[in-house]
C-alpha positions in Angstrom: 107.8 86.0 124.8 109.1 87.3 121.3 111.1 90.4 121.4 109.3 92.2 118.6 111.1 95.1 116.0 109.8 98.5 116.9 107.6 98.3 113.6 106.1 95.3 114.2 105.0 96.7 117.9 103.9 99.9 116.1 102.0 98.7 114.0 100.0 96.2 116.8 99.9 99.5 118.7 98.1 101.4 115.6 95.9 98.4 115.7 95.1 97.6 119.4 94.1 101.5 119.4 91.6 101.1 116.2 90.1 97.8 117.7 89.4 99.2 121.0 87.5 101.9 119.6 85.8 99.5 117.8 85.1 97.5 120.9 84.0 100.8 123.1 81.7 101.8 120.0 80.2 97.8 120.5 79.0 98.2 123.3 74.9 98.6 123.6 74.7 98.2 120.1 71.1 98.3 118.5 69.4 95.9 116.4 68.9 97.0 112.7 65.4 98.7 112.3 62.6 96.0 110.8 62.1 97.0 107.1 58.3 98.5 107.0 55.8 96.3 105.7 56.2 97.5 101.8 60.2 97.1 102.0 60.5 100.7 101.1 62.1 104.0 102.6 59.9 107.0 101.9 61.5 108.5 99.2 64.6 110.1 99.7 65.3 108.4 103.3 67.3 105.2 104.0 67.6 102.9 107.1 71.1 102.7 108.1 72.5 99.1 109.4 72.7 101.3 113.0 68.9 101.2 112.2 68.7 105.3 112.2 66.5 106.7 109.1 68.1 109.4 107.7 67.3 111.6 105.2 69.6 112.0 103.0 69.5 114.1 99.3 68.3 113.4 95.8 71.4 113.1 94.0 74.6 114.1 96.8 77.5 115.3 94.8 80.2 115.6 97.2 80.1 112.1 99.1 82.8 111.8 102.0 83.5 108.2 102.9 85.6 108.0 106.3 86.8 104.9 106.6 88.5 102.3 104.5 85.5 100.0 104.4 83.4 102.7 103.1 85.4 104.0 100.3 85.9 100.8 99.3 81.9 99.8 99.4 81.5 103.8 97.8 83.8 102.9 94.7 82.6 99.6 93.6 79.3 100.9 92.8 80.8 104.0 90.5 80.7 106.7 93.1 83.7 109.0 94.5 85.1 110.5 97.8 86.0 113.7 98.0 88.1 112.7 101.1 89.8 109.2 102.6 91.4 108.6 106.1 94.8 107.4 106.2 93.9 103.6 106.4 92.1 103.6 103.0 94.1 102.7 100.3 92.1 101.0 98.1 91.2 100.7 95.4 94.5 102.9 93.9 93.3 106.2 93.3 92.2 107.6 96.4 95.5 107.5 97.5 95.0 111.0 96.2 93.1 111.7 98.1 93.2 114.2 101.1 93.3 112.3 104.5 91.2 113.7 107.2 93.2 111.5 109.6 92.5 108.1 111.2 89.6 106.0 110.8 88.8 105.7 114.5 89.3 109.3 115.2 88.8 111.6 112.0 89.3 115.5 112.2 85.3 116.9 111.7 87.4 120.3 111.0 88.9 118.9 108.2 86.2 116.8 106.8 83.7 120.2 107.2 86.4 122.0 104.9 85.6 119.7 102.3 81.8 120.9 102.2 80.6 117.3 102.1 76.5 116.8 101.6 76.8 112.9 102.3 78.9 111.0 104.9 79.7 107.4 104.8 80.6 106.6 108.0 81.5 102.9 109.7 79.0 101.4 111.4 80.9 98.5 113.5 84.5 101.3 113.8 82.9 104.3 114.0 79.2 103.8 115.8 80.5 105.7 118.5 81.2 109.1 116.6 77.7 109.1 115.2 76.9 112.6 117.1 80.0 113.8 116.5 79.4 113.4 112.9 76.2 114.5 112.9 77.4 117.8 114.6 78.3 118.7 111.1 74.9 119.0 109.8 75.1 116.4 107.2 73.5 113.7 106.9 75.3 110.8 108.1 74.6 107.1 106.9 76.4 104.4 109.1 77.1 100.8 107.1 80.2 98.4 107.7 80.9 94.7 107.2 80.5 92.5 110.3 80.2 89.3 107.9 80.4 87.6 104.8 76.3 88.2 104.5 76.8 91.9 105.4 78.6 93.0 102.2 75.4 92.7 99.6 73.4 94.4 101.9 75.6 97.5 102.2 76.3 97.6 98.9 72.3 98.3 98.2 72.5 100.1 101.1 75.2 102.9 99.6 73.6 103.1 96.7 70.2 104.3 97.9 72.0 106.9 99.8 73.8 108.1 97.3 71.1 108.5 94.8 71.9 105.1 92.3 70.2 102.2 93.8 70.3 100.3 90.4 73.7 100.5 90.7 74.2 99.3 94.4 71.5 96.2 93.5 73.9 95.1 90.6 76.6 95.7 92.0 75.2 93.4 95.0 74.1 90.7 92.9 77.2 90.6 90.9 79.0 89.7 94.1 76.5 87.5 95.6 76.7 85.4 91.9 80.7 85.3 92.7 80.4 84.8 96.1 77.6 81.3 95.4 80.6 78.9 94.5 82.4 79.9 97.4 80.0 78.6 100.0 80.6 75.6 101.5 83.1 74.9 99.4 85.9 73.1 101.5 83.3 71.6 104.0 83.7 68.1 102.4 87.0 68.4 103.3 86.5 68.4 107.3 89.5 71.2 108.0 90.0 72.4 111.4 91.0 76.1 111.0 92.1 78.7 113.6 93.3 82.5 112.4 95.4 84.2 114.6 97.0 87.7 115.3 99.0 89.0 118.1 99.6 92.2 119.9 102.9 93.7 120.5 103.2 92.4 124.2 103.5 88.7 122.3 99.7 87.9 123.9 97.9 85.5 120.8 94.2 86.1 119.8 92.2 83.5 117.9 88.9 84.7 115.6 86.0 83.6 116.9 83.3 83.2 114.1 82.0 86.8 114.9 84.8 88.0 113.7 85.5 88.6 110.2 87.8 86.4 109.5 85.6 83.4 111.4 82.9 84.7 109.0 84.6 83.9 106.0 85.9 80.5 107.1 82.4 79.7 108.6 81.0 81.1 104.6 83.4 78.5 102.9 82.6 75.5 105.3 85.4 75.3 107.5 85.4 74.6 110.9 86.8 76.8 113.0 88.3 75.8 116.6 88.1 78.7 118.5 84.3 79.5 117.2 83.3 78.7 120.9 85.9 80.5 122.9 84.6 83.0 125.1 85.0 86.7 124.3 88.4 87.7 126.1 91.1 90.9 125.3 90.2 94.0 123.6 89.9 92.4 120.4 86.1 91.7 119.3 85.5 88.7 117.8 88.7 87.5 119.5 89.5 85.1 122.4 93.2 85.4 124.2 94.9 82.1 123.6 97.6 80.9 125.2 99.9 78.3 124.0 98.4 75.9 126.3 94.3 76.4 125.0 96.2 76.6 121.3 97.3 73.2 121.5 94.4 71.7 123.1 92.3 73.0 120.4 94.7 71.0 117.6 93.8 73.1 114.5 94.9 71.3 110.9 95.8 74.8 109.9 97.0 77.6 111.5 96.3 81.3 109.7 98.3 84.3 110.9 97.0 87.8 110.1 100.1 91.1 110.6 98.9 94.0 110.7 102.7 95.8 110.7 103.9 96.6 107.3 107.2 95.0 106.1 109.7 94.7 106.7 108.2 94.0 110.4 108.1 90.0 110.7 105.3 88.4 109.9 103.4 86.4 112.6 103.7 83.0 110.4 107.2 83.6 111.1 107.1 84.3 114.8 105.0 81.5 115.6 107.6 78.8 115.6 110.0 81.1 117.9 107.1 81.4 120.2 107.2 79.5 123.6 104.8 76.8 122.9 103.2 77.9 119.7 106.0 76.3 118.0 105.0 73.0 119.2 101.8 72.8 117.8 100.8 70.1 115.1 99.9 72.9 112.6 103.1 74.9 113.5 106.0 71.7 113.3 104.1 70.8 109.8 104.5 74.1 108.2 100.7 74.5 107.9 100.7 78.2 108.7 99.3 80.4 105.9 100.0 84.1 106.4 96.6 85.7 105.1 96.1 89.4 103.8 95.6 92.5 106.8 93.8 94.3 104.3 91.1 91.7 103.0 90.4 89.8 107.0 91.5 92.9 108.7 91.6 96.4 107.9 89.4 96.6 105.1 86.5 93.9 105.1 84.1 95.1 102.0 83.1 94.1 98.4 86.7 92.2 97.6 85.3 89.5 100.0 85.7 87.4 96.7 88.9 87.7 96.8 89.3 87.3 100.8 87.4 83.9 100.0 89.4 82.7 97.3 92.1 83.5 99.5 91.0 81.8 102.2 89.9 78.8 100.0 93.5 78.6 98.9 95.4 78.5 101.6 93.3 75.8 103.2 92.9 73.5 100.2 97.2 74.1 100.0 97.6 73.0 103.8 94.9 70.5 104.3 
């Protein structure tokens, strides 16, 4: 095992508490509602990807988006928060904005005190605060990104609720004309990927392709080793590797995601250090590609351009 600086195991702590929410808020998820037959709300109600209609109103002036993936969806289509929570940092200027505390466990006091009409809330983090939420007597639209596939959709999705779906629908297509390109695009090219992250205990995690980060390799035609490993840890969307499973599963490249800010090392650089991770193929080659917490991680959203590109990148520069 690594011994890991106290930032780096703070920082896997922040995140090991934010996934497990996510994980408990998982579990009995619903399907998303089937459209009616028309493919249209009534007027002024949208069906959330939780598959909850909600009424929401005409024109909301004071939106409150409560997690990172929902300012960010919010703000690419032209609207405003008038709150964040601490993980949302993009894009630049709501960073002044006031913080009504973690994503996975915002302060409804604080949030109320902003007199919000609209809240934003995060459908895969945040599914299980939905009655808290709605304790404010507001409505409350839940949308987050899962996949690649999910980001037009919630796009369109915020802007019907907040009163400019022309602007969600372009802003949708726009991506989905960026995105086009993208798909597929290193398949010819037969890689064998696996994205890793680690918790501050030194345990390893590889991204299945239902997590985000599997998305977007599956999206750009990668294959991903670990797409079939069962669901193990607290981690959705990630299986608990040892080194051991790692090697057996031979991956051409290796990506590392670190959560932990600098100047906490990054997991690219652990990985050789690391009792039989530094043995693999990938590993003794220099094939590891550190990739970006806030695109595969923290924020998935609208710059999942960029996070492909990214992606795209890093595996054309290793393969």
């Amino acid at each position: 095992m690594v011994a890991s600086p106290r930032r780096w195991a703070a920082g896997i702590a922040a995140l090991a508490l934010a996934l497990i929410a996510l994980a408990l808020a998982g579990c009995g998820r619903e399907a998303p509602a089937t459209p009616t037959p028309s493919g249209r709300a009534a007027p002024g109600v949208v069906t959330d990807f939780l598959g909850r209609r909600v009424q929401v109103p005409p024109s909301p002036s004071r939106v409150a988006a409560v997690s990172p993936t929902t300012v960010e969806l919010l703000y690419y289509i032209g609207g405003v928060s008038v709150v964040r929570t601490d993980g949302a940092s993009y894009p630049p200027q709501v960073a002044d904005l006031p913080s009504v505390g973690p994503s996975y466990s915002p302060s409804l006091e604080r949030l109320a005190s902003y007199s919000p009409d609209l809240v934003l809330a995060d459908s895969v983090l945040q599914q299980g605060l939905v009655q808290r939420l709605e304790s404010l007597g507001v409505p409350v639209v839940m949308v987050g990104i899962e996949r690649v596939e999910d980001v037009p959709r919630a796009l369109r999705l915020v802007g019907q609720a907040i009163g400019r779906p022309d602007a969600g629908e372009e802003a949708a297509a726009r991506l989905e004309r960026e995105l086009e390109p993208l798909r597929g695009s290193v398949a010819g090219r037969r890689l064998r990927a696996m994205a890793l992250i680690a918790d501050a205990q030194g345990n390893v995690y590889a991204a299945r392709n239902d997590a985000y980060v599997g998305s977007v390799l599956q999206f750009l035609g990668a294959q991903n080793v670990a797409a079939d490993l069962p669901q193990t840890g607290p981690f959705p969307g990630f299986s608990q590797v040892n080194a051991e499973a790692a090697s057996d599963l031979d991956p051409d490249v290796v990506l590392a995601i670190s959560p932990a800010p600098p100047p906490a090392p990054r997991l690219s650089q652990l990985l050789p250090r690391m009792p039989g991770f530094g043995s693999l193929r990938a590993v003794r080659e220099g094939r590891v590609v550190e990739l970006d917490p806030a695109l595969f991680l923290q924020a998935p959203g609208p710059r999942v351009v960029e996070a492909a590109r990214q992606l795209k990148q890093a595996l054309e520069g290793t393969g």
